[in-house]
BAPATOR-634790 format. One line per 4 residues: number of its first residue (from 1); their letters; for each residue x, y, z of N, C-alpha, C. Coordinates in Angstrom, 1 decimal, m for minus. Layout:
<recs>
NUM) A) X/Y/Z/X/Y/Z/X/Y/Z | ...
</recs>
This chain:
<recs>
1) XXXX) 28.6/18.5/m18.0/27.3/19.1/m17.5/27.5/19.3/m16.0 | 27.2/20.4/m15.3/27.3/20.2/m14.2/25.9/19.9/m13.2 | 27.1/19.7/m12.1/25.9/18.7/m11.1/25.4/19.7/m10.1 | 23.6/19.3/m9.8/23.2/19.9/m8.6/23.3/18.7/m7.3
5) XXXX) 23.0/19.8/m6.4/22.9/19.3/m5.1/21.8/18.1/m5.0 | 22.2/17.1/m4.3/20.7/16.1/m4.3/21.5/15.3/m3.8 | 20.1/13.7/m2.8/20.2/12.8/m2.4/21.3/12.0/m3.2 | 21.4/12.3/m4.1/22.4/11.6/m5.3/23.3/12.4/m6.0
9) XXXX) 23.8/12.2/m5.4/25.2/13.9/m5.9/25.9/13.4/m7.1 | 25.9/12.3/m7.4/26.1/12.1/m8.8/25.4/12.1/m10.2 | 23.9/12.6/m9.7/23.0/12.3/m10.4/23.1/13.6/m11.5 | 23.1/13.1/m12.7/23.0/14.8/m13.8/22.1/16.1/m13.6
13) XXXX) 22.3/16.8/m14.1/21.1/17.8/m13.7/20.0/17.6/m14.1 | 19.4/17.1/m15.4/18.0/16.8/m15.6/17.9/15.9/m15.1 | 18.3/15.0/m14.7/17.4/14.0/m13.6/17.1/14.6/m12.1 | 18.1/14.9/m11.4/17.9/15.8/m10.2/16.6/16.6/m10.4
17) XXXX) 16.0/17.7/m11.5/15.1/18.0/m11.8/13.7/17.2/m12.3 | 13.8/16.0/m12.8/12.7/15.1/m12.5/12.7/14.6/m11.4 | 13.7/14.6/m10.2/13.2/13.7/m9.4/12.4/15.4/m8.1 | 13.0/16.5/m8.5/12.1/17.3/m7.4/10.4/17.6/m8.2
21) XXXX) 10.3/17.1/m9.5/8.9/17.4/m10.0/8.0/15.9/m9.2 | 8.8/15.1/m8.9/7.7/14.0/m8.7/7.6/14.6/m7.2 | 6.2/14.6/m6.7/5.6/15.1/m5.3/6.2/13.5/m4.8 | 6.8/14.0/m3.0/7.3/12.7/m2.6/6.4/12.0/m2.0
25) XXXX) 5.1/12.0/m1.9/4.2/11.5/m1.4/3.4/10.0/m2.7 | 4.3/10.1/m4.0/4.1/9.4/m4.7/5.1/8.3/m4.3 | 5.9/7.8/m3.5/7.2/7.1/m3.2/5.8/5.7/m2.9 | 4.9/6.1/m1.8/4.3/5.1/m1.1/3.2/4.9/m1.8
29) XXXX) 2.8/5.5/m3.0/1.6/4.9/m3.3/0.6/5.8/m3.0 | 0.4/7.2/m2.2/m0.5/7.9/m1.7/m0.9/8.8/m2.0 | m2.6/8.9/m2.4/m3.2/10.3/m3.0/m3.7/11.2/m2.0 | m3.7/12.6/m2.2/m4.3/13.2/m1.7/m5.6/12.8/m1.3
33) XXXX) m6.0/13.2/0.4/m7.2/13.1/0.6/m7.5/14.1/1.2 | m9.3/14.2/0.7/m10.1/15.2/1.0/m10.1/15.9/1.8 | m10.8/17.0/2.5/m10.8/17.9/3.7/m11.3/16.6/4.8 | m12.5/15.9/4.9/m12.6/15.0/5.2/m11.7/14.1/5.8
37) XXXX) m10.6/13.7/5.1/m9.9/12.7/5.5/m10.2/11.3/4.5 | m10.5/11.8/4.0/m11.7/10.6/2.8/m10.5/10.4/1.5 | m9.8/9.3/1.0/m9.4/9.2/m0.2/m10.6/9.2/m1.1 | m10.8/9.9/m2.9/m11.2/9.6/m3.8/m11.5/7.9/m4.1
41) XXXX) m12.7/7.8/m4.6/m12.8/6.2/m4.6/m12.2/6.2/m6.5 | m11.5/5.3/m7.0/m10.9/4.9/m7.7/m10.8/3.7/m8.4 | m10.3/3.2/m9.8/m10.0/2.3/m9.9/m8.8/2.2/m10.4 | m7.8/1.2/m9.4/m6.7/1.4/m8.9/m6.2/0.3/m9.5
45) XXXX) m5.1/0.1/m10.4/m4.2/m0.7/m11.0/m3.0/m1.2/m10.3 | m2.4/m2.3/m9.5/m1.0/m2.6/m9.0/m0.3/m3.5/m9.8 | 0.7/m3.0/m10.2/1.6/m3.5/m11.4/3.1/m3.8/m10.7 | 3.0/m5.1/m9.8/4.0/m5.4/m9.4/5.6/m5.6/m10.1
49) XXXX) 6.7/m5.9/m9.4/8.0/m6.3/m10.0/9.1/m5.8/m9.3 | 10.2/m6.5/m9.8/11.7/m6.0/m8.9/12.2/m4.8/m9.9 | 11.6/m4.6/m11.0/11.8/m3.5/m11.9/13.6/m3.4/m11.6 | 14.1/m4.1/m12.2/15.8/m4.3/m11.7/16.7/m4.4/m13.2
53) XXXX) 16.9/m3.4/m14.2/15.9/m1.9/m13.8/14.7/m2.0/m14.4 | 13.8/m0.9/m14.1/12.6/m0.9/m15.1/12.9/m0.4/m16.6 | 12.3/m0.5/m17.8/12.2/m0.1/m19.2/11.4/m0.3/m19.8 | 11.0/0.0/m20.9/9.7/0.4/m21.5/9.2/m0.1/m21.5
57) XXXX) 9.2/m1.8/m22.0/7.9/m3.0/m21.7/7.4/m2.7/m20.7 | 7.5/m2.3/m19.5/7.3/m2.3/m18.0/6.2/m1.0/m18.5 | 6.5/0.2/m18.9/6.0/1.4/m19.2/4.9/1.1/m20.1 | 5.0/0.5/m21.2/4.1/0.1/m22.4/2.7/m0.7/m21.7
61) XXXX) 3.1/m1.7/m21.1/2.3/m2.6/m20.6/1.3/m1.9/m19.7 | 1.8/m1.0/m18.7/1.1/m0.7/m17.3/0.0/1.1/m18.1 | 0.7/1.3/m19.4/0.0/2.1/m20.6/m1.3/1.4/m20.7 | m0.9/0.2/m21.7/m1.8/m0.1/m22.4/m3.2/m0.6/m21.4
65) XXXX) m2.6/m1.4/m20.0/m3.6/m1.7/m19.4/m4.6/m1.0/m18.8 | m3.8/0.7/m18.5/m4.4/1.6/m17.8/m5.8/2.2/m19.0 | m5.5/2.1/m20.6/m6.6/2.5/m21.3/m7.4/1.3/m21.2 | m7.0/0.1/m21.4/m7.9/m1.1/m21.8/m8.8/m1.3/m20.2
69) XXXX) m8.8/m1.2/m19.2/m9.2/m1.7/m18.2/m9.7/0.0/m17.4 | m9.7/1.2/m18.0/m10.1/2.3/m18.0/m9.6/2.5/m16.1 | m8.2/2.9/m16.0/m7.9/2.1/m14.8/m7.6/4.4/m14.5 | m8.1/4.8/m13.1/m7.5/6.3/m12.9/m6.5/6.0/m12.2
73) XXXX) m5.6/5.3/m12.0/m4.1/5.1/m11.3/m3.5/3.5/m11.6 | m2.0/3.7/m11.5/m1.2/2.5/m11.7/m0.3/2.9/m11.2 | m0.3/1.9/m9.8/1.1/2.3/m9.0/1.8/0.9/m9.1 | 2.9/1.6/m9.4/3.9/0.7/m9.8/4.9/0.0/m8.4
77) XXXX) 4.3/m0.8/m7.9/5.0/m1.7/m6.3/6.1/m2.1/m6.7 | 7.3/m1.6/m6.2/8.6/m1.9/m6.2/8.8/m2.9/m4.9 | 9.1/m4.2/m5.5/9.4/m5.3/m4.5/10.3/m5.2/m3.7 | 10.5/m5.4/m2.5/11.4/m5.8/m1.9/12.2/m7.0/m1.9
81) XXXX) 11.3/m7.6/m1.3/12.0/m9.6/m1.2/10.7/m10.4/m1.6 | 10.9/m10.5/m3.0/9.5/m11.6/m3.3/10.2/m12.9/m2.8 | 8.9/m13.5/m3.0/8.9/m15.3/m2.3/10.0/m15.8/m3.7 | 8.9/m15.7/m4.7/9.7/m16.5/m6.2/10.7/m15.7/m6.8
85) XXXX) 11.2/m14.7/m6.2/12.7/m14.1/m7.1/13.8/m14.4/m6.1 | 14.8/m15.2/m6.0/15.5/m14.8/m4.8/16.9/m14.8/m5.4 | 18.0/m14.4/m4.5/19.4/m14.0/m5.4/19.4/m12.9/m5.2 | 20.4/m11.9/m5.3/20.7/m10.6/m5.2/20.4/m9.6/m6.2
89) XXXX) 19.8/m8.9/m5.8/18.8/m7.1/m6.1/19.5/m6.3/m6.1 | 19.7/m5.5/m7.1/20.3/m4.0/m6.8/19.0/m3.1/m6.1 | 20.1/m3.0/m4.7/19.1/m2.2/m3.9/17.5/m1.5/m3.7 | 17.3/m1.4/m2.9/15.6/m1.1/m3.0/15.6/0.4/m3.8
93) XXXX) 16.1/1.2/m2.8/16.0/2.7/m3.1/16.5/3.4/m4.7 | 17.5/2.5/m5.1/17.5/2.8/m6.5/16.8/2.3/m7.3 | 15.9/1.7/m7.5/15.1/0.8/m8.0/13.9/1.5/m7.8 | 13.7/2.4/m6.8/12.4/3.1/m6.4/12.7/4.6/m7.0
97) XXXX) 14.6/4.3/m7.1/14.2/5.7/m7.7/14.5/6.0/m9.0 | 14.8/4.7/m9.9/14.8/4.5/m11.6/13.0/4.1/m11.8 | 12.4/4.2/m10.8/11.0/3.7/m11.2/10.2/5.5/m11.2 | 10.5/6.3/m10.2/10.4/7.8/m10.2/10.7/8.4/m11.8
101) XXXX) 11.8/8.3/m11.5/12.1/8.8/m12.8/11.6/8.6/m14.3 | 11.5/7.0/m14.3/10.7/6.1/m15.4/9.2/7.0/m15.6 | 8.6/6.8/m14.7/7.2/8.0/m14.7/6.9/9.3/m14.8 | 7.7/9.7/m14.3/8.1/11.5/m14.2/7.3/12.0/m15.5
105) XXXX) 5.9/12.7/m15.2/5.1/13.3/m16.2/4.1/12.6/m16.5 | 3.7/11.1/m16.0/2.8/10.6/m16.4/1.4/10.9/m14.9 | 0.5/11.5/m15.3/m0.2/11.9/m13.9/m0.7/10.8/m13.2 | m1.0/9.7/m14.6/m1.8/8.5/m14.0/m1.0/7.3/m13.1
109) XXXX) 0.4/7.6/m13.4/1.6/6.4/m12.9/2.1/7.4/m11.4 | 2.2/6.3/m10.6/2.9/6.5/m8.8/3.7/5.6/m9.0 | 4.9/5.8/m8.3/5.5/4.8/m7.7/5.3/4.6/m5.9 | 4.7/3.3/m5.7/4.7/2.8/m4.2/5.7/2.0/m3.5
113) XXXX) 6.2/2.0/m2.6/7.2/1.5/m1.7/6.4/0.5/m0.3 | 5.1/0.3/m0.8/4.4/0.0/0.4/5.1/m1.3/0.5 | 5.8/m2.3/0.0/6.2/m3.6/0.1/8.0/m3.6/0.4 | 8.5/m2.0/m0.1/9.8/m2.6/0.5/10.2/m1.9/1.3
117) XXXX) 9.3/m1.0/2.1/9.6/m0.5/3.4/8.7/m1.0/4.3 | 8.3/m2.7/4.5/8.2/m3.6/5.3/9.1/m4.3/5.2 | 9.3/m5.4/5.9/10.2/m6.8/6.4/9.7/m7.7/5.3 | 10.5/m8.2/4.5/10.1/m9.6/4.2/10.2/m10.5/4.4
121) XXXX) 9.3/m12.1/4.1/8.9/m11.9/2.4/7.6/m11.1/1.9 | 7.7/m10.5/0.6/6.4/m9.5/0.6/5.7/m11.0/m0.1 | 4.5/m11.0/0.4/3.3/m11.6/m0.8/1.9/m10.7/m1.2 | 1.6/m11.1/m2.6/1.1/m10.2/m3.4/m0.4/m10.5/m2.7
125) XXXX) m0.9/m11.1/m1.8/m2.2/m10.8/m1.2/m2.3/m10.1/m0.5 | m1.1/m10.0/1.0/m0.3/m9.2/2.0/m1.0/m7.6/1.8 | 0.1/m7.4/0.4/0.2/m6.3/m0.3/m1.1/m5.7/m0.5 | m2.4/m6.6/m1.6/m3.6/m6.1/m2.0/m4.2/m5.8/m0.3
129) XXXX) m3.9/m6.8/0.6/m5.0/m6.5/1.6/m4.4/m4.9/2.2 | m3.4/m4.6/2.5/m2.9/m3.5/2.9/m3.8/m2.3/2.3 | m3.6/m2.6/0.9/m4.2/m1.4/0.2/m5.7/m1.2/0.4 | m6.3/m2.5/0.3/m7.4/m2.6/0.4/m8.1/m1.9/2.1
133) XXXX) m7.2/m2.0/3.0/m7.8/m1.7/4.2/m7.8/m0.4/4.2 | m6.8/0.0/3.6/m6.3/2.1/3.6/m7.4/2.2/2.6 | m7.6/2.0/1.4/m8.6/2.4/0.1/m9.5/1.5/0.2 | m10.6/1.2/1.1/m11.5/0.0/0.9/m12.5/0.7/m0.4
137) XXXX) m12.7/2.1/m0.6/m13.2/2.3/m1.8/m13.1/1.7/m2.9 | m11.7/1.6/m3.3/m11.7/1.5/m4.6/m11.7/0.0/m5.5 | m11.7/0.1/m6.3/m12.0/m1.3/m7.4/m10.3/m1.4/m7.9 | m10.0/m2.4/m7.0/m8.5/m2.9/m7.3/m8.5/m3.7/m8.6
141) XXXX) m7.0/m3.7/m9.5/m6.5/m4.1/m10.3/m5.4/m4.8/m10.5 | m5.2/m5.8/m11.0/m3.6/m6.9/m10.0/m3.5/m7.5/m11.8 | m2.1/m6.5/m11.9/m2.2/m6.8/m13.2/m0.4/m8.1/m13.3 | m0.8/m8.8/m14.2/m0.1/m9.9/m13.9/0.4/m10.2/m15.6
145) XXXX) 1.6/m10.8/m16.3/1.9/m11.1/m17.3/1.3/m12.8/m17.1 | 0.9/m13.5/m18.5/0.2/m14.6/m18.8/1.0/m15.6/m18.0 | 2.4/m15.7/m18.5/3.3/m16.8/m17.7/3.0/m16.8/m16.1 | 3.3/m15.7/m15.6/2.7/m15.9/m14.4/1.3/m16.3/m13.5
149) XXXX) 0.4/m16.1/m14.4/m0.9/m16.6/m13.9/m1.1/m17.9/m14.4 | m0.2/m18.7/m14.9/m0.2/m20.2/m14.8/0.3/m20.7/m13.3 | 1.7/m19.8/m12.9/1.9/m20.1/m11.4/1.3/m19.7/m10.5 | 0.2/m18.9/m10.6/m0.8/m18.2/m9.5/m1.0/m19.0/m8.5
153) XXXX) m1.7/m20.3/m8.8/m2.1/m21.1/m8.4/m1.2/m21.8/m6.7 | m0.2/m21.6/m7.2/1.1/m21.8/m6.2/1.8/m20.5/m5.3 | 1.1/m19.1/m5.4/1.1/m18.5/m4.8/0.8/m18.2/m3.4 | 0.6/m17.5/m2.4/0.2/m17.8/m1.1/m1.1/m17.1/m1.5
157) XXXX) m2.2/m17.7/m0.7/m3.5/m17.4/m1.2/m4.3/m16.8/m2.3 | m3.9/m17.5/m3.6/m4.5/m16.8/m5.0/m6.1/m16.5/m4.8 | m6.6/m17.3/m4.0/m8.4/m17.4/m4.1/m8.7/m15.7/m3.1 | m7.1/m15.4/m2.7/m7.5/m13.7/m1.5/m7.2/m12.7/m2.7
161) XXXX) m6.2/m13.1/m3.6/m5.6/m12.1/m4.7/m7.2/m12.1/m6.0 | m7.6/m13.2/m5.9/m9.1/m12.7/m7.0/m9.9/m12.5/m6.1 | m10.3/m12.6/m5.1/m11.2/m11.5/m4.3/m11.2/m10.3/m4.1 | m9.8/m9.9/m3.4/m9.7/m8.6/m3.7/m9.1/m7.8/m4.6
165) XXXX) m8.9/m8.5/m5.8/m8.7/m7.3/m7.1/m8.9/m7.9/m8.3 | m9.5/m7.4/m9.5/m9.5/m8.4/m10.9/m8.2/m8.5/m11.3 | m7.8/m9.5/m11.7/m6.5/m10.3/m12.0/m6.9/m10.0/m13.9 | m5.6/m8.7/m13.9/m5.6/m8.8/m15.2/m4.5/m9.3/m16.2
169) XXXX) m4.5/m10.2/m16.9/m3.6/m11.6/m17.4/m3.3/m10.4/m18.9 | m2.0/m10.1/m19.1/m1.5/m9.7/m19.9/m0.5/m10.2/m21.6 | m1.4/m10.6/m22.4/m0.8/m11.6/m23.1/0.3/m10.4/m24.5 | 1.0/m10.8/m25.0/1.8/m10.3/m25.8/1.4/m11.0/m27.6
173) XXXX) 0.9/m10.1/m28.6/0.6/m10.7/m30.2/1.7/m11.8/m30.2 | 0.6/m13.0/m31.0/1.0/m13.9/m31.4/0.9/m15.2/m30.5 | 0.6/m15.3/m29.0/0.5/m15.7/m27.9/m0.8/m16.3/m28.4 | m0.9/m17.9/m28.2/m2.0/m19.0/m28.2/m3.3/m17.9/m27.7
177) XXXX) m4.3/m18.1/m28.6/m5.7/m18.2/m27.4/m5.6/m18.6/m26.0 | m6.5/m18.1/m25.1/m6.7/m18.7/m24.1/m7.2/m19.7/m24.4 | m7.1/m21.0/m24.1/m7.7/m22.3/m23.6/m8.3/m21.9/m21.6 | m9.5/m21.7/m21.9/m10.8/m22.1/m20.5/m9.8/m23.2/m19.9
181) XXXX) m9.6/m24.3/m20.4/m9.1/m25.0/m19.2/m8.0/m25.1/m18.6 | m7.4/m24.1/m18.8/m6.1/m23.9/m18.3/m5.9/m22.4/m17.1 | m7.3/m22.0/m17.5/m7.1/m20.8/m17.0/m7.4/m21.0/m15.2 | m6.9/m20.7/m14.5/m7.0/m21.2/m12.8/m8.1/m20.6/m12.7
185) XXXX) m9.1/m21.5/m11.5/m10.6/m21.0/m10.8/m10.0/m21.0/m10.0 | m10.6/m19.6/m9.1/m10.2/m19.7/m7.9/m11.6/m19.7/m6.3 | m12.4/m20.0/m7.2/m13.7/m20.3/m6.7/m14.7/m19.1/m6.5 | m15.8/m19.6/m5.4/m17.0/m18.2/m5.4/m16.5/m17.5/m4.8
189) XXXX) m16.8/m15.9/m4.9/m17.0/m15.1/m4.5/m15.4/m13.8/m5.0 | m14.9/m14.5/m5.9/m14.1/m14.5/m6.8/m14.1/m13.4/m8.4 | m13.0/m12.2/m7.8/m13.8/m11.5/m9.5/m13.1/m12.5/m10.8 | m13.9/m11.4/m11.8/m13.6/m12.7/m13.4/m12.2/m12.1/m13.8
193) XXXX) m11.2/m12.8/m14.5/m10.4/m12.1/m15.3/m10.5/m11.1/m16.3 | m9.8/m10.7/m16.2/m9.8/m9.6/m17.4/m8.3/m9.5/m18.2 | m8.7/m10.0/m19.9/m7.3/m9.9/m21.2/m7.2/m8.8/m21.7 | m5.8/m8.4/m21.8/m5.3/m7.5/m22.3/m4.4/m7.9/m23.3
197) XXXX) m4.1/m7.7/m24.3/m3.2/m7.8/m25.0/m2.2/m6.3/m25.8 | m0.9/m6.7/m25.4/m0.1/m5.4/m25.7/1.0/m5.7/m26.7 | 1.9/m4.7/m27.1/2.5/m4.9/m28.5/3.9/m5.6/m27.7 | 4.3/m6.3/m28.9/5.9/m7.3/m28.1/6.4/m6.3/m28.3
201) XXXX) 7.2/m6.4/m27.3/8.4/m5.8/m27.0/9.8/m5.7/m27.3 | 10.0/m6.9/m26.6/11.1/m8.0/m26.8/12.6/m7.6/m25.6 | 11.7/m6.9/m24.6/13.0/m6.1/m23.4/12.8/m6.7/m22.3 | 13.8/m7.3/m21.5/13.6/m8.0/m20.4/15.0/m7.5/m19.5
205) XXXX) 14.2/m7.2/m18.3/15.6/m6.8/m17.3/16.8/m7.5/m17.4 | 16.8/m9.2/m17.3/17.5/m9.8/m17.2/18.8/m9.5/m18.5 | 18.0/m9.5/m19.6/18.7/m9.0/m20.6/19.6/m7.7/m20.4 | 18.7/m6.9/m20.1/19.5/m5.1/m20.0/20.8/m5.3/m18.6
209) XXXX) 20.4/m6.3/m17.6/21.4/m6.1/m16.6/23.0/m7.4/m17.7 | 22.8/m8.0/m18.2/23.7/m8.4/m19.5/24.5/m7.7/m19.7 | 23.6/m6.6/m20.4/24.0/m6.1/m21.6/25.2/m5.3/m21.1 | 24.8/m4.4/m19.6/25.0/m3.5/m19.1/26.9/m4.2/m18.6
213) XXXX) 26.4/m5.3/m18.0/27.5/m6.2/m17.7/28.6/m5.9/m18.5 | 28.2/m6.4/m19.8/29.0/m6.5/m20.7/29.5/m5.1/m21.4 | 28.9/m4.2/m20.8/29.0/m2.6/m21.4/28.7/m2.3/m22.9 | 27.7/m2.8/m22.8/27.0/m2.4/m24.1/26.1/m1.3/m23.9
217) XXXX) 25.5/m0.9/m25.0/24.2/m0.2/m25.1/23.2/m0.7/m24.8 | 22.2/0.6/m24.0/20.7/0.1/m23.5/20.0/1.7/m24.0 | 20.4/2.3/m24.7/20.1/3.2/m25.5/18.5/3.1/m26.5 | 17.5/3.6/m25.8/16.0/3.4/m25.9/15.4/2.5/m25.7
221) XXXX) 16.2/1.3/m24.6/15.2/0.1/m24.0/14.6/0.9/m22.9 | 15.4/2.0/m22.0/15.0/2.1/m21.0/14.7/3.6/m21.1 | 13.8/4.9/m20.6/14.0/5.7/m20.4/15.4/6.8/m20.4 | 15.2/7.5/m21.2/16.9/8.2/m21.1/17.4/8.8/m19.7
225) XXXX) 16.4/9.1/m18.5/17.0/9.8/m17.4/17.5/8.4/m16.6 | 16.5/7.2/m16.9/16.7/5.9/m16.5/18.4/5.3/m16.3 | 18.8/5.6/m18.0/19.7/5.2/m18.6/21.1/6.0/m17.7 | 20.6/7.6/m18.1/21.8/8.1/m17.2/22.0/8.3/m15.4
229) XXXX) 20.6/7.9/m15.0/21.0/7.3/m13.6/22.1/5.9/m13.3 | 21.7/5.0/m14.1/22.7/3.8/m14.0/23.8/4.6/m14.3 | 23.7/4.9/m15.4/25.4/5.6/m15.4/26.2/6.0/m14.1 | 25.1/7.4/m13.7/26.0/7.7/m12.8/26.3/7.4/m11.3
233) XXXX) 25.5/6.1/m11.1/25.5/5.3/m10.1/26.4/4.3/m10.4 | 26.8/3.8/m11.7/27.4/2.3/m11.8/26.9/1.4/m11.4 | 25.7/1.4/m11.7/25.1/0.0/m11.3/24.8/m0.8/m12.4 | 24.8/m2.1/m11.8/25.2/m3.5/m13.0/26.5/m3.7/m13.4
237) XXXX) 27.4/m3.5/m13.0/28.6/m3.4/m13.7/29.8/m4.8/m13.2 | 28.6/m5.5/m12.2/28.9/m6.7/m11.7/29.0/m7.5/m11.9 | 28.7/m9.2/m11.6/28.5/m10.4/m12.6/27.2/m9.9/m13.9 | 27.8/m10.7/m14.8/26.5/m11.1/m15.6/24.7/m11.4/m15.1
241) XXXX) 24.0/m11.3/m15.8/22.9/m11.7/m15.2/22.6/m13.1/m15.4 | 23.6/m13.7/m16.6/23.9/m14.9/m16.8/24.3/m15.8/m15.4 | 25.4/m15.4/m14.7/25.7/m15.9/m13.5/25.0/m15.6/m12.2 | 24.5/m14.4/m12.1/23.0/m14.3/m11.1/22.0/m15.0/m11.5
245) XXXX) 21.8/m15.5/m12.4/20.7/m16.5/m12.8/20.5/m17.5/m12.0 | 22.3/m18.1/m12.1/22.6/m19.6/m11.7/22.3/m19.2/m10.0 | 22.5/m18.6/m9.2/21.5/m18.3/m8.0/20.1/m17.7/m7.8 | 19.6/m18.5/m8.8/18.1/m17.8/m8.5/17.3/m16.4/m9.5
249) XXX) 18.0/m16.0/m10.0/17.7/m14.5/m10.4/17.0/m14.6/m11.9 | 15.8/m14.9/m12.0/15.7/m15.2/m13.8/14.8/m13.8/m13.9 | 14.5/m12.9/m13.3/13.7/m11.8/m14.0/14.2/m10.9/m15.1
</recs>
C-alpha cells in the first residue's frame, strides 16, 4: 500500500487519513468556545490511563459509561508519569496518538494531553483541578475501575478528587455486590458515587504488550488502525511485559 506524507512517515495510508480527520485541538482536551470566550457548560467524563496501548475494553467501558452517566464528553487523559505506575512507557506521543486514532469518529470521545505535556508526577486531583479552573462550568466525571477505588483512599488528596468530580466506580458481570462498608467516605461536602457495570472483556494492556512480545496476534483486541500503527512503528517488540512487570509495570 503506499505511504503518505505525515508526522509518521511510516504510518499506512488510512491511518494518516484518520489522524488528519481528528481536529488537533482534540490532542489537549479542548472545545470550541463561544464568540464570548465562554466554553459550553457540560458534563464532562475523565477516563484516565497509560493506555500502553489502548484497546477495546478501554473503548467499551468509557461507551458504556458515557450512556449510563448521560455524560456529553469523555476525554481520554493520556498519562504521563503516574505516581502508582512506574517502569518504562512506550512514549507519550505514541500513546496519544494510538489513543487519536482509537477514537477517530466517535464525536463524544477527545483525546487530552493535559497531564503529559506537564512535568511530573501527574496526580489525578492536580489534573481535575486544572480542568476544573479552565471549565468551572461543567459537572465533572472521574471514572475509575472498582480495583482501584479500593486504593483511592491512598491517593494524594481523594477527599479533592470526590469534591471535584463524581467518582464513577466501574464494576465488570459477575463482580461481588458492593458491600457499603468497604466503599471509601471521603467526607462532607463530597459528591456520591455513581455504579456502572459493563460487559467483561477479558483485554488487558499488559497482556497485548505479551502477546505482541512474543509476536502473536492482537487482531480485534485493539482497533485495526490501532493494530497497524504498532506495526508500523515496532513498538513492543522489546522485553516481555512479563519482565517489565518485575520493575514496576503491572497495567
Amino acid at each position: 500500500m503506499p505511504r503518505a506524507a505525515s508526522s509518521f512517515a511510516s504510518s499506512p495510508n488510512f491511518c494518516t487519513l484518520v489522524h488528519k480527520k481528528v481536529d488537533s485541538r482534540r490532542i489537549s482536551g479542548a472545545n470550541s468556545r463561544d464568540r464570548a470566550g465562554v466554553f459550553d457548560a457540560m458534563r464532562l467524563g475523565l477516563f484516565g490511563g497509560t493506555f500502553d496501548p489502548i484497546h477495546l475494553g478501554h473503548l467499551i467501558l468509557a461507551e458504556q459509561c458515557r450512556e449510563a452517566c448521560r455524560l456529553d464528553r469523555v476525554w481520554f487523559v493520556v498519562a504521563g508519569a503516574p505516581p502508582h505506575k512506574r517502569g518504562d512507557r512506550t512514549p507519550v506521543f505514541h500513546r496519544i496518538e494510538m489513543a487519536r486514532i482509537a477514537i477517530a469518529g466517535h464525536q463524544a470521545f477527545e483525546v487530552s494531553d493535559i497531564e503529559a505535556r506537564r512535568p511530573g508526577p501527574h496526580y489525578s486531583v492536580d489534573t481535575l483541578e486544572a480542568v476544573h479552573r479552565e471549565r468551572p462550568g461543567d459537572d465533572l466525571f472521574f471514572l475509575i475501575g472498582a480495583d482501584s477505588l479500593v486504593d483511592l483512599p491512598t491517593w494524594r488528596d481523594p477527599a479533592g478528587i470526590a469534591r471535584l468530580a463524581t467518582i464513577v466506580r466501574v464494576n465488570r458481570p459477575g463482580m461481588d455486590k458492593v458491600d457499603p462498608s468497604i466503599v471509601p467516605s471521603f467526607g462532607p461536602g463530597t459528591k456520591d458515587l455513581q455504579f456502572v457495570t459493563i460487559p467483561s472483556i477479558g483485554i488487558a494492556s499488559k497482556v497485548l504488550r505479551q502477546r505482541l512480545a512474543e509476536r502473536r496476534t492482537i487482531r480485534y483486541m485493539v482497533p485495526r488502525g490501532v493494530e497497524a500503527y504498532i506495526e508500523a512503528q515496532g513498538l513492543y517488540l522489546g522485553p516481555t511485559a512479563a519482565e517489565l512487570s518485575v520493575q514496576g509495570r503491572s497495567d
